[in-house]
MMTF fields as JSON, N, C-alpha, C and O atoms, coordinates in Angstrom:
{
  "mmtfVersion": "1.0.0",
  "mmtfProducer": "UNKNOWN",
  "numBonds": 375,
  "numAtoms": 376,
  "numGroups": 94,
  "numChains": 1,
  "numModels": 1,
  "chainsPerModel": [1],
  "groupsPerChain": [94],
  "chainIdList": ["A"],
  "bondAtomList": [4, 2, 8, 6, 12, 10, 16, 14, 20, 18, 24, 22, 28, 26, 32, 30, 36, 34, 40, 38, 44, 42, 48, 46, 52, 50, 56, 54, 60, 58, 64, 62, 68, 66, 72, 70, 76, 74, 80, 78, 84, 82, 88, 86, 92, 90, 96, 94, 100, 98, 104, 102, 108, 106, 112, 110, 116, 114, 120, 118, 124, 122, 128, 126, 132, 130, 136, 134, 140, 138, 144, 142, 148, 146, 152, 150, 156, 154, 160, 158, 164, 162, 168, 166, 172, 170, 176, 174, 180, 178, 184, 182, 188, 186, 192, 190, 196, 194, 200, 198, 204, 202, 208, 206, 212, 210, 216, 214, 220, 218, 224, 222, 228, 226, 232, 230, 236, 234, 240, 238, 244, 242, 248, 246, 252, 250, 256, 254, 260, 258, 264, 262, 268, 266, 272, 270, 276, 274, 280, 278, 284, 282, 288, 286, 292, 290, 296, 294, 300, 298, 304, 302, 308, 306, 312, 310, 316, 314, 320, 318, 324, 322, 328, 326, 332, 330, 336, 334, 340, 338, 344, 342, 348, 346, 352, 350, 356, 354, 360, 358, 364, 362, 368, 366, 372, 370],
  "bondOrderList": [1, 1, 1, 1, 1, 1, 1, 1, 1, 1, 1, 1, 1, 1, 1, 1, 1, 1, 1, 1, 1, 1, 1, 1, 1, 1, 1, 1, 1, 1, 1, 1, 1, 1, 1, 1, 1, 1, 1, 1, 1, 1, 1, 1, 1, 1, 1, 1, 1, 1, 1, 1, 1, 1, 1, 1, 1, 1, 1, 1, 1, 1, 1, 1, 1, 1, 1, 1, 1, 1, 1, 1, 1, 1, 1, 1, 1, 1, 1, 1, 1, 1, 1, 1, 1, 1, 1, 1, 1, 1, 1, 1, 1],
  "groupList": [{"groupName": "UNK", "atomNameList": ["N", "CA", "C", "O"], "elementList": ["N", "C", "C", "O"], "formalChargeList": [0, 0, 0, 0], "bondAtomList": [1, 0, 2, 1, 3, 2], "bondOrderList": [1, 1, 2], "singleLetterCode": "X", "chemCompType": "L-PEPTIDE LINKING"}],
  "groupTypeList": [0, 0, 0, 0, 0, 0, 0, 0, 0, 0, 0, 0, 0, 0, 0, 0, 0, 0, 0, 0, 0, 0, 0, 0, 0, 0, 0, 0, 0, 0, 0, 0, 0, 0, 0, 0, 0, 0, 0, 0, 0, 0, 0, 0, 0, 0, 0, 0, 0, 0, 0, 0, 0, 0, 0, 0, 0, 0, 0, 0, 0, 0, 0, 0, 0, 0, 0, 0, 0, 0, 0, 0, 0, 0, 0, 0, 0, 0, 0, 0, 0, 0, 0, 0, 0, 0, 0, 0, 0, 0, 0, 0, 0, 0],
  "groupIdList": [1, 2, 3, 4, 5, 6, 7, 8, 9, 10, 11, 12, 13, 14, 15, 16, 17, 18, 19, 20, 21, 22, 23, 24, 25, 26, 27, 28, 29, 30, 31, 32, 33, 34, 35, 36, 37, 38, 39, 40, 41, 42, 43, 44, 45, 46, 47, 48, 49, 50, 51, 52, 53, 54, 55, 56, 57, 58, 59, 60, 61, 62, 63, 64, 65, 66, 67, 68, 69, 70, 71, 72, 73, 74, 75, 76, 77, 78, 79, 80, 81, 82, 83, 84, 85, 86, 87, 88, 89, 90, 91, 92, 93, 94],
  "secStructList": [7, 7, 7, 7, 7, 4, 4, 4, 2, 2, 2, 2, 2, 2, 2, 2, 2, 2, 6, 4, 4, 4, 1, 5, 7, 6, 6, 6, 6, 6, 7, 5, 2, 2, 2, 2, 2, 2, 1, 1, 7, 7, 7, 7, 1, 1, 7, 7, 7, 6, 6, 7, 3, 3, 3, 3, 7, 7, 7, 4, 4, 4, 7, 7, 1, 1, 1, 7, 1, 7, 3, 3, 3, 3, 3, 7, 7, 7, 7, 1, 1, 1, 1, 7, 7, 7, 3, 3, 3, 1, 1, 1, 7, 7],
  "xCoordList": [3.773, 4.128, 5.315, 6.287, 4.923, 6.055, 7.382, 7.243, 8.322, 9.562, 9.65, 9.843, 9.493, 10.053, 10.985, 11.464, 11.562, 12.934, 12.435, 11.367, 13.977, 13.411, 12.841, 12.157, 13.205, 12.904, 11.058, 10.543, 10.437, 9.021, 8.765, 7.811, 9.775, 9.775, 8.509, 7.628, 8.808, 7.745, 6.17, 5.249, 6.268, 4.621, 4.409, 3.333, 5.18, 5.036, 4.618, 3.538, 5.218, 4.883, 3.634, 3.04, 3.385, 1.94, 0.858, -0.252, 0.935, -0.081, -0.166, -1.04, 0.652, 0.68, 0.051, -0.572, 0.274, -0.402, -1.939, -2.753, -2.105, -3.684, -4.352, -5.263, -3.732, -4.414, -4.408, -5.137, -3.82, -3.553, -4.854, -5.486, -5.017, -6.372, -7.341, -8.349, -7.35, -8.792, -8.946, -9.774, -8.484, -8.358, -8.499, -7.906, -9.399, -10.121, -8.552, -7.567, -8.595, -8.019, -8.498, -9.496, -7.421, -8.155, -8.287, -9.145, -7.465, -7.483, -8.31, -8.954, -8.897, -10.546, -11.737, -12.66, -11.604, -12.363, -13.607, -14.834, -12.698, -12.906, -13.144, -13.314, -13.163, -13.324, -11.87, -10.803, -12.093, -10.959, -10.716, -11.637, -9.244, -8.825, -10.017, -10.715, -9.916, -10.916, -12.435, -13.013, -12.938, -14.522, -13.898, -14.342, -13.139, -13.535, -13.603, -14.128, -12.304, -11.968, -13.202, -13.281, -13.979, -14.914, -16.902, -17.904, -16.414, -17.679, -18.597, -19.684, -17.79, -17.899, -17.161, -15.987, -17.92, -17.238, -16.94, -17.619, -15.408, -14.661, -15.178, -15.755, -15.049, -15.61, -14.26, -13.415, -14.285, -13.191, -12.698, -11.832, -13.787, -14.135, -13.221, -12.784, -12.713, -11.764, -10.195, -9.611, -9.85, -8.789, -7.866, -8.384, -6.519, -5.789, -4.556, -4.264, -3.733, -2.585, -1.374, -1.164, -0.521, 0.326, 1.181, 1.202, 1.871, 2.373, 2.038, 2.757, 0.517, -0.188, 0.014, 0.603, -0.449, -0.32, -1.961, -2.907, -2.015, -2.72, -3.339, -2.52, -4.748, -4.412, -5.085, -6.315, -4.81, -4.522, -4.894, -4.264, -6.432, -7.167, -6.227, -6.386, -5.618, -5.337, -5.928, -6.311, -6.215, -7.255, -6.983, -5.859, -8.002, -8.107, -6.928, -6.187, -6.765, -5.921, -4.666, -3.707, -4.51, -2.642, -2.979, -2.07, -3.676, -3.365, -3.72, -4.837, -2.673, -3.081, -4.752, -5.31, -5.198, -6.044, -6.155, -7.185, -5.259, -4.746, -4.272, -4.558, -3.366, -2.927, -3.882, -5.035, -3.407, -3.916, -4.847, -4.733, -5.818, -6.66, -6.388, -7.308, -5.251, -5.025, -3.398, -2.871, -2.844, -1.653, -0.857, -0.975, -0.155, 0.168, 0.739, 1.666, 0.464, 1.323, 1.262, 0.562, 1.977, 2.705, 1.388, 1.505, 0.871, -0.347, 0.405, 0.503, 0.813, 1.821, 0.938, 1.444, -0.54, -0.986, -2.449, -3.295, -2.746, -4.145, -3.967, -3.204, -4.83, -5.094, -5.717, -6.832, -5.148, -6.083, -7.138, -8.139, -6.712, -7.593, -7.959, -8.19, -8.349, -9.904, -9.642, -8.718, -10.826, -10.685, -10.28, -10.773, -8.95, -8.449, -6.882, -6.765, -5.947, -5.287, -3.788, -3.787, -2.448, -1.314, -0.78, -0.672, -0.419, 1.066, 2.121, 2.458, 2.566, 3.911, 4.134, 3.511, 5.008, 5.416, 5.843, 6.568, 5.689, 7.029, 7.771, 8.586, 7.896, 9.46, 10.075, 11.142, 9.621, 10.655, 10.416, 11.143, 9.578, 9.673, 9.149, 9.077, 8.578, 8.312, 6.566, 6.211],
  "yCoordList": [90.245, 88.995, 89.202, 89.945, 88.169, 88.617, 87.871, 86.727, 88.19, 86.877, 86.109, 86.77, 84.707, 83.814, 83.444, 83.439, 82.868, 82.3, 80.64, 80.122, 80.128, 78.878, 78.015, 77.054, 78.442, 77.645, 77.03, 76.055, 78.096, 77.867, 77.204, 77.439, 76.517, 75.738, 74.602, 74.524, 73.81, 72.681, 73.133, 72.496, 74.429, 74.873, 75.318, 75.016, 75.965, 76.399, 75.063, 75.112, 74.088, 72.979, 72.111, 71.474, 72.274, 71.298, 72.179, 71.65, 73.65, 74.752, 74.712, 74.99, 74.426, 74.177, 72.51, 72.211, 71.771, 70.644, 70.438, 69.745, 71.223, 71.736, 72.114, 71.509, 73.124, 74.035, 72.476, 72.239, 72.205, 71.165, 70.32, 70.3, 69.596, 68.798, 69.299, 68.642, 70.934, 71.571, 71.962, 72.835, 71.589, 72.137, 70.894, 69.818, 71.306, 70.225, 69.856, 70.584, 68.367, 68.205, 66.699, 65.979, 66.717, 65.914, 64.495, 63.746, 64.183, 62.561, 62.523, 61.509, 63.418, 62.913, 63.657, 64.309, 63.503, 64.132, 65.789, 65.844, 66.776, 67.719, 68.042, 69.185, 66.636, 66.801, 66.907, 66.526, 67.561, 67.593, 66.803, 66.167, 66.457, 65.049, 64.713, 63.714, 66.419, 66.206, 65.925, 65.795, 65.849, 65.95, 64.357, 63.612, 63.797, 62.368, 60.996, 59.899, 62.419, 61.538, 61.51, 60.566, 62.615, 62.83, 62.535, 62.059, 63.231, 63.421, 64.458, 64.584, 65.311, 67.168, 67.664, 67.383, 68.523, 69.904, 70.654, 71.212, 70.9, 71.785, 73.105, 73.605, 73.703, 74.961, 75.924, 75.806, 76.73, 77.601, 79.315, 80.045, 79.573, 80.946, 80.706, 81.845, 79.973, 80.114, 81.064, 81.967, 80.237, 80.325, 81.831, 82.947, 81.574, 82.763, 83.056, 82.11, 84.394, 84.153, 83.949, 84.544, 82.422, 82.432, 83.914, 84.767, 84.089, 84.73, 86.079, 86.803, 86.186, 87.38, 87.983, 87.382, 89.11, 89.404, 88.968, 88.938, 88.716, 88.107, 88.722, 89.008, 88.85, 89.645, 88.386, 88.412, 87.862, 86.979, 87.404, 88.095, 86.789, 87.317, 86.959, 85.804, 87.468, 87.321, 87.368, 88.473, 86.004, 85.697, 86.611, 87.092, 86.862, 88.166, 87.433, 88.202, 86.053, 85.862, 85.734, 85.402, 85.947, 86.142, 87.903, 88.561, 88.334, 89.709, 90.23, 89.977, 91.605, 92.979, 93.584, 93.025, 94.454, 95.628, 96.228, 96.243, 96.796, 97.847, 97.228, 97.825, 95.792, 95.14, 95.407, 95.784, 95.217, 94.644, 93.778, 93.03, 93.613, 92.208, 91.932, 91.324, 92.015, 91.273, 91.579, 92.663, 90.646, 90.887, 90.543, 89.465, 91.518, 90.719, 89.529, 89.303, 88.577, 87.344, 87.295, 88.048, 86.452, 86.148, 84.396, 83.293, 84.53, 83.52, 82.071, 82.165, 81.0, 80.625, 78.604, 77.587, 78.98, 77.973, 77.173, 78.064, 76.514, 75.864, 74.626, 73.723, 74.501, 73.724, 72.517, 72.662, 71.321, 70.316, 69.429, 68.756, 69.617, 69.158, 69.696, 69.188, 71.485, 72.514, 73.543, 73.877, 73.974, 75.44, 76.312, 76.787, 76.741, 77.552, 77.879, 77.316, 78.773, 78.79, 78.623, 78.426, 78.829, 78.674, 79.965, 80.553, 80.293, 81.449, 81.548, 80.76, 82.844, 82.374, 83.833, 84.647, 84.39, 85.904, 86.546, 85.932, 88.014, 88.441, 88.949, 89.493, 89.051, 88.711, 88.218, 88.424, 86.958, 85.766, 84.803, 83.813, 85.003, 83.758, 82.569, 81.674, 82.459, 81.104, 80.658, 79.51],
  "zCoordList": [-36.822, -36.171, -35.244, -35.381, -34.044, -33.184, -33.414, -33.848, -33.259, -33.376, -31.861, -30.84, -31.841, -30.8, -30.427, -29.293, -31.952, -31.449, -31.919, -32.246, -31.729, -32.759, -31.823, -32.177, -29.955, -28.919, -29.022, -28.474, -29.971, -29.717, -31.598, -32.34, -31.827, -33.248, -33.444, -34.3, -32.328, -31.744, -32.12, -32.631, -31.671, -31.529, -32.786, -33.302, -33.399, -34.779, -35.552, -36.14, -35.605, -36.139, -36.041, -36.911, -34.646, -34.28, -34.405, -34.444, -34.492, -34.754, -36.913, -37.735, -36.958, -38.63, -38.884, -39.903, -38.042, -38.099, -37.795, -38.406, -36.695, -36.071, -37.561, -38.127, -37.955, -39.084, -40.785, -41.747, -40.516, -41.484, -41.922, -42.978, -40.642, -40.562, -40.397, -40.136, -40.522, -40.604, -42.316, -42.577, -43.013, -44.509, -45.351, -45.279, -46.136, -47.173, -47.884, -47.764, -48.748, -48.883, -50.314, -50.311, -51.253, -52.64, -52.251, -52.718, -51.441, -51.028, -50.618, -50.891, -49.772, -48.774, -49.752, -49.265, -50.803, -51.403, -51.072, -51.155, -50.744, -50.462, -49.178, -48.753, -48.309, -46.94, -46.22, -46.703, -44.855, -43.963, -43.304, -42.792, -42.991, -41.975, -40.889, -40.719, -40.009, -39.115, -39.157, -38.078, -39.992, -40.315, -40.522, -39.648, -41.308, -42.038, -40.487, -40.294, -39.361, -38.562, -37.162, -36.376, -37.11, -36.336, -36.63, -36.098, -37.857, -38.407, -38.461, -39.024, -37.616, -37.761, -38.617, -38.856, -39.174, -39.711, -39.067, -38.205, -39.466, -37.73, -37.609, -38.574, -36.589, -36.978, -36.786, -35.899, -37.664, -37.741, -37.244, -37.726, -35.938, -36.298, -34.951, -34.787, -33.973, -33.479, -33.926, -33.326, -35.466, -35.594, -35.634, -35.682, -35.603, -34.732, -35.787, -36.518, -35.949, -36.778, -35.491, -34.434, -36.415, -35.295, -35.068, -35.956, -33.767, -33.729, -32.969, -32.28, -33.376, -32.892, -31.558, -30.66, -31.437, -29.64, -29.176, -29.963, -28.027, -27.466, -25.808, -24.934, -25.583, -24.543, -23.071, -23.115, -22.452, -21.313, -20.186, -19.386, -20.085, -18.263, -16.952, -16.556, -16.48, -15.163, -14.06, -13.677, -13.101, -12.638, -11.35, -11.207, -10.402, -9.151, -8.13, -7.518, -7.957, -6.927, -7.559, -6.862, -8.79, -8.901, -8.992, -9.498, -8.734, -8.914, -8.196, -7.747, -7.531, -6.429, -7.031, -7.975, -6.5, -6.906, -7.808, -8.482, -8.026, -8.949, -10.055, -11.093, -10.244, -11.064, -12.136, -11.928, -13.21, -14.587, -14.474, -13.503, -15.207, -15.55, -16.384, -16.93, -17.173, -18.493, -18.757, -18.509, -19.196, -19.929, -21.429, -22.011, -21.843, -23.422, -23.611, -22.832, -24.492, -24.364, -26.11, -26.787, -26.533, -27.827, -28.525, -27.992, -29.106, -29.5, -30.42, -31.643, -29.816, -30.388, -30.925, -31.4, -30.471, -31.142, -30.504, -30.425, -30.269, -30.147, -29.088, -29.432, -27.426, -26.787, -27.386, -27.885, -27.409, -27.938, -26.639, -26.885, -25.674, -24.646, -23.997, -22.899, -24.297, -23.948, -24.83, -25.57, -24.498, -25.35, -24.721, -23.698, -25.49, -25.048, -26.203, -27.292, -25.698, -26.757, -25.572, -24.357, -26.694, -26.135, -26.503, -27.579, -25.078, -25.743, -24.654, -23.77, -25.016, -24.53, -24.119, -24.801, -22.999, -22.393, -23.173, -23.955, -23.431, -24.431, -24.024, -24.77, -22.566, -21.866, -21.918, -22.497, -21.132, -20.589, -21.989, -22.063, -22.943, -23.769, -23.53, -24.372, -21.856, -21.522, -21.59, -21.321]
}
């Protein structure tokens, strides 16, 4: 796992919340927040360990020729309005 820093605390939290409502649970009687709240069973083969390294297409017009098509980034949690994921540089942190 990579270290962030506490600046990326926020994401740690709402990526623990993401994961939250995908996990059965006794009040909903073995069902998950999300299934009770949708009516799907989430599917899980997405899911990621926070923290992970991550490798990030870089599209042809931010990039020279020769450039990379991909770069490392830090996996710091889950898009809720597409598919897709969040991370973060492991440079700049941003």
């Amino acid at each position: 796992l990579m270290r962030i820093g506490i600046r990326h605390e926020p994401e740690a939290v709402g990526t623990a919340n993401y994961l939250r409502n995908r996990c059965p649970t006794k009040a909903l009687r073995k069902v998950t927040p999300e299934e009770a709240w949708s009516g799907r069973k989430p599917n899980l083969a997405h899911l990621k360990i926070f923290g992970c390294l991550a490798m990030v297409h870089v599209a042809s017009g931010q990039r020279k020729k020769w450039d990379p098509k991909s770069e490392e980034r830090i996996f710091v949690g889950y898009c809720e309005t597409s598919k897709g994921y969040r991370t973060v540089d492991r440079k700049t942190k941003k």
